[in-house]
Backbone as JSON Lines, residues from 0, in Angstrom:
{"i":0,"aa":"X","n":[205.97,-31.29,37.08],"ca":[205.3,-30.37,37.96],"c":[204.42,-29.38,37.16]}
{"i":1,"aa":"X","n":[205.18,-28.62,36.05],"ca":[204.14,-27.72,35.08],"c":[203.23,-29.02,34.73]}
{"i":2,"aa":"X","n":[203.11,-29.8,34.63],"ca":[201.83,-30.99,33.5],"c":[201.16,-30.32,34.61]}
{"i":3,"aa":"X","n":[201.01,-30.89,36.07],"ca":[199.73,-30.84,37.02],"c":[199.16,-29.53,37.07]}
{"i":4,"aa":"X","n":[200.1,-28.6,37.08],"ca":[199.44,-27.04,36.63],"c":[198.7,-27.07,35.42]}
{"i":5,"aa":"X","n":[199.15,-27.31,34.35],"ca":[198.51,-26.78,33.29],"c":[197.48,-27.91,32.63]}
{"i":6,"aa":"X","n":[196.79,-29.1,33.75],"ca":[195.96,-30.04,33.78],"c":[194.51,-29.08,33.32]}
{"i":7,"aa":"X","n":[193.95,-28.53,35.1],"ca":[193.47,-28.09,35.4],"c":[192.49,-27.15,34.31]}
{"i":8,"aa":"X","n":[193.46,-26.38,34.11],"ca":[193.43,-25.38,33.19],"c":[192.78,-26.27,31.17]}
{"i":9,"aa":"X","n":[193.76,-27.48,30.88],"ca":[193.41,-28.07,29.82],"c":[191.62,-28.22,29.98]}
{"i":10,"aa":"X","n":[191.3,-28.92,31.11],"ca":[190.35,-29.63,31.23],"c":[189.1,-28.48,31.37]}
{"i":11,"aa":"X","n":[189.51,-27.32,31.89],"ca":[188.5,-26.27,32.18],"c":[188.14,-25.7,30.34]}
{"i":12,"aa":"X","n":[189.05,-25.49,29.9],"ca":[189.09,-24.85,28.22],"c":[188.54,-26.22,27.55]}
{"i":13,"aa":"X","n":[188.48,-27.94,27.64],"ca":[187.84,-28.53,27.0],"c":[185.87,-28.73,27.43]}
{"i":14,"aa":"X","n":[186.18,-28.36,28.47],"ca":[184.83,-28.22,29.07],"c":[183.77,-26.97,28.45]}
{"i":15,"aa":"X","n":[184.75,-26.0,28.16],"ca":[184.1,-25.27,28.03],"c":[183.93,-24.92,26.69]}
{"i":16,"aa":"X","n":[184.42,-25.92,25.66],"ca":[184.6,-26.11,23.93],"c":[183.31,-27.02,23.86]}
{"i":17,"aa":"X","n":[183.31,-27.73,25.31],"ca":[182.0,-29.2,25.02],"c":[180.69,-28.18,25.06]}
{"i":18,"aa":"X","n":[180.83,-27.45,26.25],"ca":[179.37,-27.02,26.26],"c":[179.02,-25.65,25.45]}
{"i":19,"aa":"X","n":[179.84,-25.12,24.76],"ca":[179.43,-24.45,23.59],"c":[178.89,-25.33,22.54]}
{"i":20,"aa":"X","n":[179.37,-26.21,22.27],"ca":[178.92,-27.09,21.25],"c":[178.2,-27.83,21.31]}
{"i":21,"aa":"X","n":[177.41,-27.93,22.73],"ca":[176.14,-28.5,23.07],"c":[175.0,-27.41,23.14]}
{"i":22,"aa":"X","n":[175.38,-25.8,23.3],"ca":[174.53,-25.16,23.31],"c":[174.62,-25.08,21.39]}
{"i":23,"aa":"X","n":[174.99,-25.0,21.16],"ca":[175.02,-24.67,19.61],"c":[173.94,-26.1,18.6]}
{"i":24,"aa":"X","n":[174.33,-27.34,18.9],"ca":[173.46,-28.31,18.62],"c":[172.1,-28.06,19.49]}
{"i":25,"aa":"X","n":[171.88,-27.64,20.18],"ca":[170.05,-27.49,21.28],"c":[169.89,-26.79,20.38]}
{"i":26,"aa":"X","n":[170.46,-25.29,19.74],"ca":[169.78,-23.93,19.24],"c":[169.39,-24.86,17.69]}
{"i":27,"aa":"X","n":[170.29,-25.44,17.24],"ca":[170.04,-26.29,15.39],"c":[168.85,-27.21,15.56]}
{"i":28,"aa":"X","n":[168.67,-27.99,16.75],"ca":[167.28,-28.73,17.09],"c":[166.74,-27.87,17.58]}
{"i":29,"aa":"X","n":[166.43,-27.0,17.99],"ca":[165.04,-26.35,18.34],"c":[164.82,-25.49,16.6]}
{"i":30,"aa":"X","n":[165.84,-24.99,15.9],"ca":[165.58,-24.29,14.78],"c":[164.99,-25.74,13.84]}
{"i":31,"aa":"X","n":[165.5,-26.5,13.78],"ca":[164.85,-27.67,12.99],"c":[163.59,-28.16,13.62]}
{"i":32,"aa":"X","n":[163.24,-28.13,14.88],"ca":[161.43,-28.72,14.97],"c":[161.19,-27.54,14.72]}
{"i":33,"aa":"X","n":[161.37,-26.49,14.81],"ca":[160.24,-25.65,14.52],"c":[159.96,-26.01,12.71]}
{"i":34,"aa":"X","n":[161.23,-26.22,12.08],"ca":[160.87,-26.02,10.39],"c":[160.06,-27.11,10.34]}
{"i":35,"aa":"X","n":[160.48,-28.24,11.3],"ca":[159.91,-29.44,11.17],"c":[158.08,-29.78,11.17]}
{"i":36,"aa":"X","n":[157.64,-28.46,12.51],"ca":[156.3,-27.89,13.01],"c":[155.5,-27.47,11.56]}
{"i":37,"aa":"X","n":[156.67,-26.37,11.18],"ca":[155.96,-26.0,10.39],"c":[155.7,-26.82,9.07]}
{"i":38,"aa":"X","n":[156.86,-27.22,8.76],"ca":[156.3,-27.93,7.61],"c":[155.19,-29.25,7.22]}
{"i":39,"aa":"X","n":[154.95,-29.47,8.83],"ca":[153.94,-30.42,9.19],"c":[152.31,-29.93,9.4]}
{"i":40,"aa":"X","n":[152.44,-28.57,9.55],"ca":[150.93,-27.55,9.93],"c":[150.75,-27.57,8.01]}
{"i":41,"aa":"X","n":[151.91,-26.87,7.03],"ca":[151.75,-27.08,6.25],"c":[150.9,-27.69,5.17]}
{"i":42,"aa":"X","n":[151.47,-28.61,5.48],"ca":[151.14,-30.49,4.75],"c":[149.34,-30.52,5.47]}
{"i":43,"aa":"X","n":[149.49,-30.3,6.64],"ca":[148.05,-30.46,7.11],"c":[146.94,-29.7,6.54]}
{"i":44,"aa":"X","n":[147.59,-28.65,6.52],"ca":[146.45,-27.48,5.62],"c":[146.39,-27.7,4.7]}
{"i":45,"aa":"X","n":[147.79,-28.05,3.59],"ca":[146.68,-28.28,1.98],"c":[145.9,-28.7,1.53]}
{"i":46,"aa":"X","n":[145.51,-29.94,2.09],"ca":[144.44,-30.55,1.73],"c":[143.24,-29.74,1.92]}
{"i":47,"aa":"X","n":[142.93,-28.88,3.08],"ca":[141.79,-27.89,3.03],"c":[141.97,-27.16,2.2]}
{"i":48,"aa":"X","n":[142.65,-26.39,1.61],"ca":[142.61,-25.27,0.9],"c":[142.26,-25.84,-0.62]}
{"i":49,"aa":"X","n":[142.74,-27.36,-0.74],"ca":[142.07,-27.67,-2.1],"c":[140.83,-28.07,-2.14]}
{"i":50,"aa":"X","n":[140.35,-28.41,-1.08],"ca":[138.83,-28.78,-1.17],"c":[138.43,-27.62,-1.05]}
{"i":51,"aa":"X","n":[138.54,-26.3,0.16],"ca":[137.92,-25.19,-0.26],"c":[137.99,-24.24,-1.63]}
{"i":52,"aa":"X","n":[138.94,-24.22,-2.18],"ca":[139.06,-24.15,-3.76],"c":[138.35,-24.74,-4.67]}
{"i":53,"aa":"X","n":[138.29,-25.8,-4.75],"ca":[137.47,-27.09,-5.2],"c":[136.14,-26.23,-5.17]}
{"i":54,"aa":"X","n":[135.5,-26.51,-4.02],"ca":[134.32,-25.93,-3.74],"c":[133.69,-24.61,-4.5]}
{"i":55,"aa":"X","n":[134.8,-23.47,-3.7],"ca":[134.68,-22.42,-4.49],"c":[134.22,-22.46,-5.79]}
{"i":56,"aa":"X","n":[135.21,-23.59,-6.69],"ca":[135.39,-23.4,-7.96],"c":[134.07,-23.9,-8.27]}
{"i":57,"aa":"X","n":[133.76,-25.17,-8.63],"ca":[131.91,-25.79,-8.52],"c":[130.83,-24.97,-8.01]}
{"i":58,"aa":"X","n":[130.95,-23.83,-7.34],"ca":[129.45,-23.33,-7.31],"c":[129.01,-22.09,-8.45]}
């Protein structure tokens, strides 16, 4: 008779261990595309900055 009581209750406290730990993995992927963003804007820009350097440097 206590098991069916204290079911309820198990299943509410594992539920609520799952979706902390699903909000916690969303917040690590959104913090990783952004590094991901950035390190991709990055990569995109160097190549300008060495040709404008480049440039600079030759005149």
């Amino acid at each position: 008779m206590t098991q069916a009581k204290e079911q309820p209750q198990v299943l509410s406290e594992a539920n609520h261990k799952a979706n902390r730990q699903i909000q916690l993995g969303a917040i690590a992927l959104r913090v990783m595309l952004m590094g991901a963003i950035a390190a991709g804007f990055s990569a995109w820009q160097s190549p300008k900055t060495v040709i404008a350097a480049n440039s600079e440097r030759d005149d």
